[in-house]
GUPALO-7753 format. One record per residue (C-alpha): x, y negated, z negated; residue number from 1; residue in one letter. Coordinates in steps of 0.1 Angstrom, whole numbers. Layout:
N
       x       y       z   resi   resn
       X       Y       Z    NUM      A
...
//
This chain:
590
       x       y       z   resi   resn
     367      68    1006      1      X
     377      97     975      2      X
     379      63     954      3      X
     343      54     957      4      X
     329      89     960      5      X
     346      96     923      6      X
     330      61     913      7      X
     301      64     927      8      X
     282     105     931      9      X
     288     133     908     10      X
     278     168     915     11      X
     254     193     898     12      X
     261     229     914     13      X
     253     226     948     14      X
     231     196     946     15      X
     245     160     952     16      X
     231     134     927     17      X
     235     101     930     18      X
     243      81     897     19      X
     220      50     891     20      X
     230      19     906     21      X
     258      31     935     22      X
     248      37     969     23      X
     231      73     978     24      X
     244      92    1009     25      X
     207      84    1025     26      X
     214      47    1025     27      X
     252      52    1035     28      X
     257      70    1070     29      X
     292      74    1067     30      X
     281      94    1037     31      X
     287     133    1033     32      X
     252     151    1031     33      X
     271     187    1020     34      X
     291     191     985     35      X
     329     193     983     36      X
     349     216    1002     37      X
     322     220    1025     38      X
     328     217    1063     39      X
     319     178    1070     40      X
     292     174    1099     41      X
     287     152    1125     42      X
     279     116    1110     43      X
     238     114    1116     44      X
     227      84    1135     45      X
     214      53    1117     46      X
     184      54    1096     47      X
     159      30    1100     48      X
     160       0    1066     49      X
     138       6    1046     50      X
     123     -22    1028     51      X
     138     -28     994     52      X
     105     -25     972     53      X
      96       4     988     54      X
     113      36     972     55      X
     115      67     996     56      X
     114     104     979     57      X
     129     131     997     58      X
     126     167     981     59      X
     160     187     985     60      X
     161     209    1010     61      X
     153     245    1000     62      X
     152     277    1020     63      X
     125     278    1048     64      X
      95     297    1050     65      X
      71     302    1076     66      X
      42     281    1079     67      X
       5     300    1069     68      X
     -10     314    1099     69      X
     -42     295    1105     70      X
     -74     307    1089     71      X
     -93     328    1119     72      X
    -116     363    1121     73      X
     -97     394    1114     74      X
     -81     410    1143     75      X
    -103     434    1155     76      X
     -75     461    1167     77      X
     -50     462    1134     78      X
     -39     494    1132     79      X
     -13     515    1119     80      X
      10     519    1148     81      X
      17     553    1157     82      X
      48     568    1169     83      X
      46     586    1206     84      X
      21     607    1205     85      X
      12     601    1171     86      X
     -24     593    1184     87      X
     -28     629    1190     88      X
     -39     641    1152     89      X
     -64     617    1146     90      X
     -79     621    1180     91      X
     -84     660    1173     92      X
    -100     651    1139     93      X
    -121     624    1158     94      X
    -138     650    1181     95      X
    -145     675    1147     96      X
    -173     649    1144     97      X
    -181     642    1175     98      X
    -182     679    1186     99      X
    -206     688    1159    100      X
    -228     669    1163    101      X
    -232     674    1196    102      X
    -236     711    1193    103      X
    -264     708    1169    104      X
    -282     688    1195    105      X
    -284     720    1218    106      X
    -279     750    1192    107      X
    -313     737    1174    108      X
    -334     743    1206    109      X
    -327     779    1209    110      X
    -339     785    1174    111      X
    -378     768    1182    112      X
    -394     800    1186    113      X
    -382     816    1157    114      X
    -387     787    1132    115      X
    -421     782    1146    116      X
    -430     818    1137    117      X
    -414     816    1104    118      X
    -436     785    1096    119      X
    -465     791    1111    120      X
    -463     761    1132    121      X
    -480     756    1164    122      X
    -453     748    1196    123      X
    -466     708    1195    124      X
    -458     710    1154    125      X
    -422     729    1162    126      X
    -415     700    1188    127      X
    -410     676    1162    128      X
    -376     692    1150    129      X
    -364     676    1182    130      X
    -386     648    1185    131      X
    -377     636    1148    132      X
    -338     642    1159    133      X
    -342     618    1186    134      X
    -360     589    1173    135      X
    -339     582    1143    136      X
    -308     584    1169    137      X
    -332     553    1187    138      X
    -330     534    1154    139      X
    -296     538    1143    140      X
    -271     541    1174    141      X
    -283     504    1182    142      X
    -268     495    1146    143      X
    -233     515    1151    144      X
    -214     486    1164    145      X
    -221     461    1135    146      X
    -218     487    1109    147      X
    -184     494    1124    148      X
    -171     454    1125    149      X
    -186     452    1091    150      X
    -176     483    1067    151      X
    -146     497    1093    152      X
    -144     524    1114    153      X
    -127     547    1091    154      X
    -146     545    1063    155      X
    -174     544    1080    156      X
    -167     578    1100    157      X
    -160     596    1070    158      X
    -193     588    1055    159      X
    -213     594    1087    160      X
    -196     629    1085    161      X
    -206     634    1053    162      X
    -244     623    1056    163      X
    -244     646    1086    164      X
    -229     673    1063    165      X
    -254     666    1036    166      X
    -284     667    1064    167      X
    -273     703    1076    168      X
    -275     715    1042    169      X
    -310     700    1030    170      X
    -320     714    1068    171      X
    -306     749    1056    172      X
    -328     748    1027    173      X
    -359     735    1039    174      X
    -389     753    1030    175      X
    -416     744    1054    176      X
    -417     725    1087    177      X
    -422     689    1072    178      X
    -395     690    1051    179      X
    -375     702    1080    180      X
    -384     676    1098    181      X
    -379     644    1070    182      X
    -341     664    1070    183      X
    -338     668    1104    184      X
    -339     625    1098    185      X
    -315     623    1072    186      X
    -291     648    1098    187      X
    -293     619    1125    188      X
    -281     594    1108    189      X
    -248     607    1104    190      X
    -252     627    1137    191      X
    -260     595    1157    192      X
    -233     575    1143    193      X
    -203     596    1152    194      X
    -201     600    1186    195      X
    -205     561    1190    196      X
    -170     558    1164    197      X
    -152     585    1178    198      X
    -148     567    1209    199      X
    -145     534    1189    200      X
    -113     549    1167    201      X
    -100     562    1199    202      X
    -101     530    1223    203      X
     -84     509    1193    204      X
     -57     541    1189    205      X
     -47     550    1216    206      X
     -25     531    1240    207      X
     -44     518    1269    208      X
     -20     539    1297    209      X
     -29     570    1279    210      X
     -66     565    1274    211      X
     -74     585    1302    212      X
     -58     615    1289    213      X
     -71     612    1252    214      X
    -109     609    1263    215      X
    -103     637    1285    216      X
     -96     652    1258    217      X
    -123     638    1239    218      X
    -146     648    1262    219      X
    -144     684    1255    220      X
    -164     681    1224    221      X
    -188     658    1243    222      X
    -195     681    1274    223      X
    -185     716    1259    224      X
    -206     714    1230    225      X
    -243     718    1248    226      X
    -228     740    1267    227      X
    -216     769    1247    228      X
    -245     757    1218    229      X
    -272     781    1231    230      X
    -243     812    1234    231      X
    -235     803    1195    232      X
    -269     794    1185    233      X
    -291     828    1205    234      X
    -264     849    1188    235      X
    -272     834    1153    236      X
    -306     834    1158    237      X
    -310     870    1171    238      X
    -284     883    1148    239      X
    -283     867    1117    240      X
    -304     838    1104    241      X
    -317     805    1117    242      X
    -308     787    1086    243      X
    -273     793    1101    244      X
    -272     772    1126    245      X
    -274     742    1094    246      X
    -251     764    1072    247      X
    -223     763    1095    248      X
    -221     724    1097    249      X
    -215     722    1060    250      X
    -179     739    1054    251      X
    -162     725    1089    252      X
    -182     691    1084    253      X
    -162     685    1047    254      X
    -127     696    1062    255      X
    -131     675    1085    256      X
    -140     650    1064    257      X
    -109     658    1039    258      X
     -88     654    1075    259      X
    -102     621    1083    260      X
     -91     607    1050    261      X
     -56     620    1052    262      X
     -47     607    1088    263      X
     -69     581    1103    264      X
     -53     546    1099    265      X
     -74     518    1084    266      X
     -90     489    1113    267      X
     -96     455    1108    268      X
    -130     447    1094    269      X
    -155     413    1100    270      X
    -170     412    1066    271      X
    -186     376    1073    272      X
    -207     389    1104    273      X
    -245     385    1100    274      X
    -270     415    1106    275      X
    -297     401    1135    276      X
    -325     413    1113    277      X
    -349     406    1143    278      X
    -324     423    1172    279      X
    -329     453    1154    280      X
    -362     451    1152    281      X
    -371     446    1184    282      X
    -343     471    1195    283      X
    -354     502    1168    284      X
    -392     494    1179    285      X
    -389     496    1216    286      X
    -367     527    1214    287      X
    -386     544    1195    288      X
    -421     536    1213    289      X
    -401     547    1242    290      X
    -385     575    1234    291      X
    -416     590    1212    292      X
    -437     584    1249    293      X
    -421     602    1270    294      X
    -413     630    1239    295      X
    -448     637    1239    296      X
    -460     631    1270    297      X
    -463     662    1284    298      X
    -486     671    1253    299      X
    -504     642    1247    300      X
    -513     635    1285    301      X
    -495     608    1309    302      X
    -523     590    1312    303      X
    -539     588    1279    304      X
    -545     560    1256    305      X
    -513     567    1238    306      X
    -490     574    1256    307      X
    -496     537    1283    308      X
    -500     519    1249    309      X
    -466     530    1239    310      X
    -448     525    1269    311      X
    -459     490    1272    312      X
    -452     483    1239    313      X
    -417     501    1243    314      X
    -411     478    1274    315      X
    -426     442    1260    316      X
    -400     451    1229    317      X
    -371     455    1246    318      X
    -374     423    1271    319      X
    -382     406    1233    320      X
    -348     423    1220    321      X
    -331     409    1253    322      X
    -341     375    1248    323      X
    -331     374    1211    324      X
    -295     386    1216    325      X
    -286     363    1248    326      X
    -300     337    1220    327      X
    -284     343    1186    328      X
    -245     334    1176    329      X
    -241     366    1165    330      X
    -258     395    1183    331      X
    -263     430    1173    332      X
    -258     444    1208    333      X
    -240     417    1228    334      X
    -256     421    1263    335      X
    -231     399    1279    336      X
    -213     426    1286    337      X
    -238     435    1309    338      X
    -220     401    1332    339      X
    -191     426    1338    340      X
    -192     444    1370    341      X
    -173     473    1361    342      X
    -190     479    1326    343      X
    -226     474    1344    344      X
    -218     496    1374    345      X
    -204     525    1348    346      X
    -235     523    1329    347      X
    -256     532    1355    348      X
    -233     562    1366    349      X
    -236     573    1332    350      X
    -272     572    1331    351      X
    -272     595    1363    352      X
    -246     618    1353    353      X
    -261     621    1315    354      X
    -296     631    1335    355      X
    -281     660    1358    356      X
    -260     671    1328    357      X
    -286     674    1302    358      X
    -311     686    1334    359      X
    -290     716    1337    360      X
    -280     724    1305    361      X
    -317     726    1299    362      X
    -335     744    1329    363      X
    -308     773    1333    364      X
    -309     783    1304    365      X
    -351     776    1305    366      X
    -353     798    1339    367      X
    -331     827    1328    368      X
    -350     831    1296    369      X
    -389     827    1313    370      X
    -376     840    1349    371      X
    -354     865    1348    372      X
    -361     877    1309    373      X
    -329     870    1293    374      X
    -329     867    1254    375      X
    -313     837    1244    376      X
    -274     851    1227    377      X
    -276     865    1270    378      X
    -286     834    1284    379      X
    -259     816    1270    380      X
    -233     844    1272    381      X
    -244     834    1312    382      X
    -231     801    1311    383      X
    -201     806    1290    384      X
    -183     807    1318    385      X
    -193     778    1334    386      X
    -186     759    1302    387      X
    -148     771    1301    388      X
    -142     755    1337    389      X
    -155     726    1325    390      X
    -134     723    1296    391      X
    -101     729    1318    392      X
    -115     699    1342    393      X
    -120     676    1310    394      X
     -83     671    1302    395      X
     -72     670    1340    396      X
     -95     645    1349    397      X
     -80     619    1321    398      X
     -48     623    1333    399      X
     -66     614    1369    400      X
     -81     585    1354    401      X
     -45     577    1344    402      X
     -29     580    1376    403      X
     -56     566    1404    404      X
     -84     552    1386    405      X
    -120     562    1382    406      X
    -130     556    1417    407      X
    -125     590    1437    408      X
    -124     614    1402    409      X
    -161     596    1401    410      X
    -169     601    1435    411      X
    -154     636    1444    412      X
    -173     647    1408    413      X
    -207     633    1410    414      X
    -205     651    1450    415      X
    -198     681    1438    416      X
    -228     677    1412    417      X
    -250     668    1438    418      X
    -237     699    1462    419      X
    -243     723    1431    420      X
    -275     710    1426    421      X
    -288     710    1457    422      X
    -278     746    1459    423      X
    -302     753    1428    424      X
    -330     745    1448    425      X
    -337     784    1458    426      X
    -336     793    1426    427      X
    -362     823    1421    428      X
    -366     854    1398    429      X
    -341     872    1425    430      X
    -313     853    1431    431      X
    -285     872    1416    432      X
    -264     862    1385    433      X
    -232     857    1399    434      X
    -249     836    1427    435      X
    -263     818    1398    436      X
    -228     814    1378    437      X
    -209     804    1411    438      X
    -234     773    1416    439      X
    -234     766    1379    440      X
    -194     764    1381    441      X
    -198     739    1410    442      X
    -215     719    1390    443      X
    -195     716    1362    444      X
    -167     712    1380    445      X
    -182     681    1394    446      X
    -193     669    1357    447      X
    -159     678    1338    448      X
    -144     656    1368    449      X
    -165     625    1369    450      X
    -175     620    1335    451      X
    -146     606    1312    452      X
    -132     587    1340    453      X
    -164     568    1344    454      X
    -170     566    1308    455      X
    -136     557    1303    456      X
    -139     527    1332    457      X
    -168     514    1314    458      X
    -149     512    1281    459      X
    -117     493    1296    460      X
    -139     468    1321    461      X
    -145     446    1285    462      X
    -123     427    1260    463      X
    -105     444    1231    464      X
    -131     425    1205    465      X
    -161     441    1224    466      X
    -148     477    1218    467      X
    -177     485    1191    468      X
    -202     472    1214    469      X
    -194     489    1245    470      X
    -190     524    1228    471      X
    -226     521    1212    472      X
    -243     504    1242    473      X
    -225     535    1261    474      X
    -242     562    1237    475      X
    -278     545    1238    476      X
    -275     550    1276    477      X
    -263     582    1275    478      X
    -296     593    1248    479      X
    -321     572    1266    480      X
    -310     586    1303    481      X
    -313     620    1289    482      X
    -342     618    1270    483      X
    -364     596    1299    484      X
    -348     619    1324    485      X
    -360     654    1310    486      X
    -395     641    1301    487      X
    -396     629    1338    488      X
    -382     660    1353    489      X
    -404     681    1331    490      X
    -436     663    1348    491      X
    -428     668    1384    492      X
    -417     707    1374    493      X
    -452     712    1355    494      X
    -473     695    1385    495      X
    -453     710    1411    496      X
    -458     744    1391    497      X
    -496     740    1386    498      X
    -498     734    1424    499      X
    -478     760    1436    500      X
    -499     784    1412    501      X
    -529     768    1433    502      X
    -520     774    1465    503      X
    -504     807    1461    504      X
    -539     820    1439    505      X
    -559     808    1464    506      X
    -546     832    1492    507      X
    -547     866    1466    508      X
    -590     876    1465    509      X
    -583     892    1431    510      X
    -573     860    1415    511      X
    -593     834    1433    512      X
    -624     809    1424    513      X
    -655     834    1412    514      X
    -637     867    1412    515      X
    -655     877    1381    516      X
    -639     912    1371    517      X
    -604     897    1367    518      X
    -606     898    1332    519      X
    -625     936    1329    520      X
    -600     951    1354    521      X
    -569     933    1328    522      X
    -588     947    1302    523      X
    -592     985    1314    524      X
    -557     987    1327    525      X
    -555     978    1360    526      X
    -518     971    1354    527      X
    -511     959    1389    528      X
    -535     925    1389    529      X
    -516     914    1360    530      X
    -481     925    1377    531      X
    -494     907    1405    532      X
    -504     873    1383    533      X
    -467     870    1369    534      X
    -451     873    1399    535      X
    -475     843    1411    536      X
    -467     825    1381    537      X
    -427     834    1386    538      X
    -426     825    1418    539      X
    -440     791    1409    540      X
    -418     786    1376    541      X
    -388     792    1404    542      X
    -407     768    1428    543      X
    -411     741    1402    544      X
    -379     741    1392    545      X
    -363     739    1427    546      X
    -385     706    1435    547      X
    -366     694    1397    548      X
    -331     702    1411    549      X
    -336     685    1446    550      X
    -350     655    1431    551      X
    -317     657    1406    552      X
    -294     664    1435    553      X
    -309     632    1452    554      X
    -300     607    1423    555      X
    -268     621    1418    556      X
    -261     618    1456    557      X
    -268     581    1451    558      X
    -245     580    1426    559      X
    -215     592    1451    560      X
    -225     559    1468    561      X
    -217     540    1438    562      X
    -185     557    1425    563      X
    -174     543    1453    564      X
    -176     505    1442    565      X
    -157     513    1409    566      X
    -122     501    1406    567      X
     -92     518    1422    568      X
     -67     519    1398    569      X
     -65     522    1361    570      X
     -78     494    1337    571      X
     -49     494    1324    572      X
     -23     486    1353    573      X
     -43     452    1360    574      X
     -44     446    1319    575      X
      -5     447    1316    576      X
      -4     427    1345    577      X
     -26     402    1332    578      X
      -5     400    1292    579      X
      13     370    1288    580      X
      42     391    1278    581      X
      37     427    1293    582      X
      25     442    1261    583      X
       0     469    1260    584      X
     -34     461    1242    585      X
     -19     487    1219    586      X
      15     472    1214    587      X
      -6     436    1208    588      X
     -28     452    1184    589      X
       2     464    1160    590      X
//
């Protein structure tokens, strides 16, 4: 054997090379496959002949690698993964965003009156600061989720944060009410898109047991934010300038835009995805027919021309935009999600919940303004209060939602919404302010409990890849509900009003039908007839608004029913049940 392996093979390093014409270890069995000195292995078995013509190559073996991942869409949860509790920085610079642009929703409306008089604008003119606010949100919320899969979240944020920067400042300068309005626009589309990516970042951050907690967290800037804006914005107005309420988005906006570059993480982006030019169409058009309806309603007359001709048009668009997405490959909403239970059953809750929130945080305020003669920094000083026990129950209902699920925080929440609201229903020019703070906290109680857990259900009842979706489907919901809601609200108050003024005016002789020295007796000081007219028209303000909060309290009761059907345990006890290898959908998305 040594004698015809000297004859026969020589070495090169570590390589064995056979010499022309002697038999190679691959035709030999008996052959050693390793060089000299190494430890001999087990003889292989035999090879099958191979055919003498036929010359076989075999590459020397070289050090393995690991085969190339198949080619396949980016991973829509890659993130940088955080240590324990490393999710809790770039939450907090998260809800800068999120927060501000929130507050300026409600800070704005305090300072109407005083922009109106500053401009010279009539109160239908003025309206449009609002109006224009909300129908670019219609337009550009819908287009959150591909912008997000397309550019990244994180970049995507930042400049969001920095249009809505940029917006506050051109609003700050403005110099009459048209050009406040055109930047009032520009403000929306970075205000719009912020709220839908906060909770975006956070659902691909944060690990799916401590979701609960983090959007309790979260939803302090959601929920707090109208409430303390008419506190922060009557003080500014009455105090200072209007123009500050735009000014003081510009300094926090940028820091927080500096922040967001130094600590979020980078996502996984789908730069092949194709924009549904005609979704979007369809989706922009019937929201903003929609919204711009029921915007102007009140003004322009339910039943006029206009105002049918836009709803129908609002309505024919949107059963267009639902055809087109259950149609395409590549939707810009995906409605399917719609086929989960959970995420179906949440939107609706939302929808209520969004309604009595926004309901109360604008008729309070309204009725201690008009009713009891509050100035607006006192108003909100009123419901500061209220807004701190909200903000305590924000945090403790995540860690609820953690713990038990979304079924009884829901429940126990939207009942104590419904209790509070139903209390509001005596509401007059004398009920007391404490009385009024007391029912105010109930409420809020009930809202800082049932919100994030709901909104939170909704978010985990669909697939990782659907994240985007969810969040901005969540957010139109939340702005359509509130904006429908009010306008709705605001018609049964005004013809409940006008027919409580009736009936009352028709039992006092000095203010009936042909009393024809109402306006001479005004006129000469007969200081009592016009005493006596705004008690009337008090008394009716109060009345109108009581019908409001029992129809409220009555949708939100329904709502209790609901909660009931929603899960009863966290999303994420049945998701790590369900892993093929007990991973969280945080852990799987490293």
């Amino acid at each position: 054997m040594s004698t015809r392996r000297r004859a026969g093979e020589r070495y090169a390093g570590t390589t064995l090379l056979p010499v022309p014409g002697s038999p190679t270890p691959l035709d030999d069995p008996t052959s050693p496959s390793m060089p000299l000195g190494s430890p001999r292995r087990p003889a292989r078995p035999p090879r099958r002949a191979v055919h003498p013509r036929t010359t076989v190559h075999r590459p020397v073996p070289g050090p393995r690698r690991a085969a190339p991942a198949p080619a396949s869409a980016p991973a829509l949860r890659t993130v940088a993964s955080p240590a324990a509790g490393g999710w809790l920085v770039p939450l907090l610079v998260v809800m800068i965003g999120s927060f501000m642009a929130l507050l300026d929703t409600s800070i704005v409306n305090v300072a109407t009156s005083r922009i109106q008089a500053d401009f010279g604008a009539s109160t239908d003119q003025v309206q449009w600061i609002a109006t224009g606010y909300s129908l670019a949100l219609g337009i550009v919320v819908p287009t959150s989720g591909w912008l997000g899969d397309r550019f990244g979240l994180r970049p995507l944020y930042i400049a969001s944060l920095l249009a809505f920067v940029a917006g506050s400042a051109l609003c700050g300068i403005a110099w009459n009410l048209n050009t406040l309005i055109v930047f009032r626009v520009v403000q929306a589309i970075g205000g719009g898109l912020l709220p839908v990516l906060g909770q975006s970042i956070i659902y691909r951050l944060v690990p799916r047991e401590r979701i609960g907690a983090a959007m309790g967290l979260y939803g302090l800037g959601i929920v707090v934010a109208p409430a303390i804006g008419p506190a922060l914005g009557g003080w500014l107005v009455e105090y200072v300038n209007w123009r500050l309420i735009f000014y003081i988005n510009v300094p926090i906006g940028f820091l927080g835009a500096l922040a967001a570059v130094s600590i979020l993480p980078h996502f996984a982006t789908r730069p092949g995805q194709r924009f549904d030019l005609l979704g979007f169409g369809f989706v922009g058009g019937g929201l903003f027919a929609l919204l711009l309806a029921f915007s102007e309603g009140s003004s322009w007359g339910w039943s006029s021309y206009r105002v049918l001709m836009l709803i129908a048009g609002g309505l024919l668009s949107l059963a267009a935009f639902v055809v087109v997405e259950l149609s395409v490959e590549q939707p810009l909403l995906d409605l399917r999600i719609f086929g989960s239970f959970g995420f179906s059953l949440s939107a609706v809750l939302i929808g209520l919940i969004s309604t009595g929130l926004f309901a109360g945080a604008f008729y309070v305020p309204l009725f201690l303004q008009q009713g009891e003669g509050y100035g607006p920094f006192q108003a909100g000083l009123t419901l500061l209060l209220p807004a701190a026990v909200m903000s305590v129950m924000m945090p403790i209902s995540g860690r609820l939602y953690d713990r038990i699920g979304a079924r009884w925080p829901g429940a126990i929440g939207l009942l104590l919404v419904a209790l509070g609201t139903y209390l509001l229903r005596d509401i007059t020019p004398a009920t007391p302010r404490s009385a009024l703070i007391l029912v105010t906290i109930v409420r809020n109680v009930g809202i800082g409990l049932a919100m994030m857990p709901i909104m939170t259900g909704a978010m985990a009842a669909v697939s990782a890849d659907l994240v985007s979706q969810a969040s901005a489907i969540n957010n139109i919901v939340q702005r359509v509900a509130s904006a429908l809601g009010l306008a709705v609200l605001t018609s049964v108050m005004i013809a409940h009003q006008a027919q409580q003024v009736a009936g009352r005016s028709a039992l006092l002789p000095s203010v009936s039908p042909g009393f024809a020295d109402l306006s001479h007796l005004a006129a000469t000081g007969q200081a009592g007839i016009l005493a006596l007219l705004s008690s009337v028209e008090n008394q009716a303000f109060g009345g109108g608004l009581g019908d409001v909060f029992l129809l409220t309290a009555g949708l939100t009761a329904v709502g209790v029913l609901l909660a009931l059907m929603l899960p009863g345990r966290p999303a994420h006890a049945a998701a790590g049940a369900k892993a093929d290898d007990g991973a969280t959908l945080h852990e799987m998305a490293a």
